[in-house]
Phi, psi and omega in degrees: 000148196265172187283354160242046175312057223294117174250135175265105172275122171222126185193108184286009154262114174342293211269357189286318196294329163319265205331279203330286191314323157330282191278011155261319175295356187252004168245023194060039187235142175265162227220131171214148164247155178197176213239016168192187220286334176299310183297320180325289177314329182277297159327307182306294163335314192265318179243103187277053177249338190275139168309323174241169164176094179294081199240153186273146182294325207234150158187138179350310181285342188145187174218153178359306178308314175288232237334330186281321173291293161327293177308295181294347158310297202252073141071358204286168185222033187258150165324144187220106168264184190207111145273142170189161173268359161217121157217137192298186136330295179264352128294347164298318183269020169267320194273336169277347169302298195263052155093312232286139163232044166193159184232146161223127193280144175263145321257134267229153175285141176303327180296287204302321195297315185295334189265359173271278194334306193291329165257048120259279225286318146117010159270132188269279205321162185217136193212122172294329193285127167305000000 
């Protein structure tokens, strides 16, 4: 995947989707956020270009895991990491049964975070800097 690589954040916490969202446009990936798993689902729909989708595990609406079950339900085929701050044993092997590849635990450094994004999208570098 080239360096302009669109990933879709779903994290009903505001300032977590802010941060993320920084520090991947200030690493060349065009970036959409949004803050639960419907929209999320509504963003896919209207623009198939993103490449990721990067969702928090526990969220109002459900979690991450339905969405992730949802999306491969209806075809969809972009990469799915999963962020949290617990994730059990048998959600890791529910979210890996159902496509997802890669996890990220909370809470997590950013240099890991630019660097899980990067070997799925196949951008090595990492730059902290804006």
């Amino acid at each position: 995947m080239n360096t302009t690589a669109k990933v879709l954040i779903v994290d009903d916490d505001q300032e977590s989707r802010e941060l993320l969202s920084e520090v991947l446009e200030a690493n060349g990936y065009s970036v959409g956020a949004v803050g639960n798993g419907a929209a999320a689902r509504a963003a896919l729909a209207q623009d198939g270009d993103y490449a990721v989708v990067i969702a928090d595990l526990r969220m109002p609406d459900g979690s991450g895991l339905e969405l992730l079950r949802d999306l491969r339900r209806a075809n969809f085929k972009q990469e799915i990491i999963l962020m949290s701050s617990f994730l059990s044993g048998a959600d890791r092997q529910r979210a890996l049964d159902l496509g997802a590849r890669a996890f990220l635990e909370k809470p997590f450094r950013l240099t890991e975070f630019l660097q899980v994004v990067g070997s799925v999208t196949g951008k090595n570098s990492v730059s902290l800097s804006p």
